[in-house]
Every structure is written in structure tokens, then in C-alpha cells.
C-alpha angles and dihedrals in degrees: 000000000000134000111213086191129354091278110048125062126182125198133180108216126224079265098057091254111133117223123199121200125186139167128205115251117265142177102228116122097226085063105048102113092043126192089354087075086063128094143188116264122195117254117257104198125028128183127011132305129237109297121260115257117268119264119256109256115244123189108248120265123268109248087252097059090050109067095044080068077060090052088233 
């Protein structure tokens, strides 16, 4: 991880994908230093969970049915 200024931070990422983060300048005393008061934190969770169950099969609408769900 590098900061080429105080509001730009680039990371390459465990893939090879780069990531740039950067933040608008501002006045307020709890930013003044910026990206540099940041620091890396080690990842909780990697890879997916389980997948969501699948969903039950309907049968489609009617075409009537389907337009009271317009209020027409």
C-alpha cells in the first residue's frame, strides 16, 4: 500500500487488481493527516459462503394477475 499525497492511496490486492482510494480535501480536525491515519486490516471473512437456497419453482402469472400487481 503507498500514498502518493495525503489523499490518494493505491493498493494491489492478493489478485493482482489495483484499488485507489482517495478522499476530497477537507478542513475538520479529525482529518488532518488524511489517508496517512489509515492502516491495513487483515481481511475476516475470505471466499464465499454457502449458496442461498434455490428458489421454489411457480408456475408464471397469468397475464391477468399480473397487471392487478400494476393497480390498473
Amino acid at each position: 500500500m503507498q500514498a502518493e499525497d495525503s489523499t490518494t492511496l493505491e493498493a494491489t490486492l492478493a489478485d493482482g487488481r489495483r484499488m485507489t482510494l482517495s478522499l476530497p480535501a477537507t478542513d475538520a480536525p479529525w482529518a488532518a493527516d488524511g489517508l496517512r491515519a489509515l492502516r491495513p486490516v487483515p481481511p475476516t471473512h475470505t471466499g464465499r459462503s454457502e449458496e442461498p437456497p434455490a428458489l421454489p419453482e411457480q408456475p408464471a402469472l397469468p397475464l391477468e394477475v399480473a397487471i392487478l400487481g400494476f393497480g390498473l
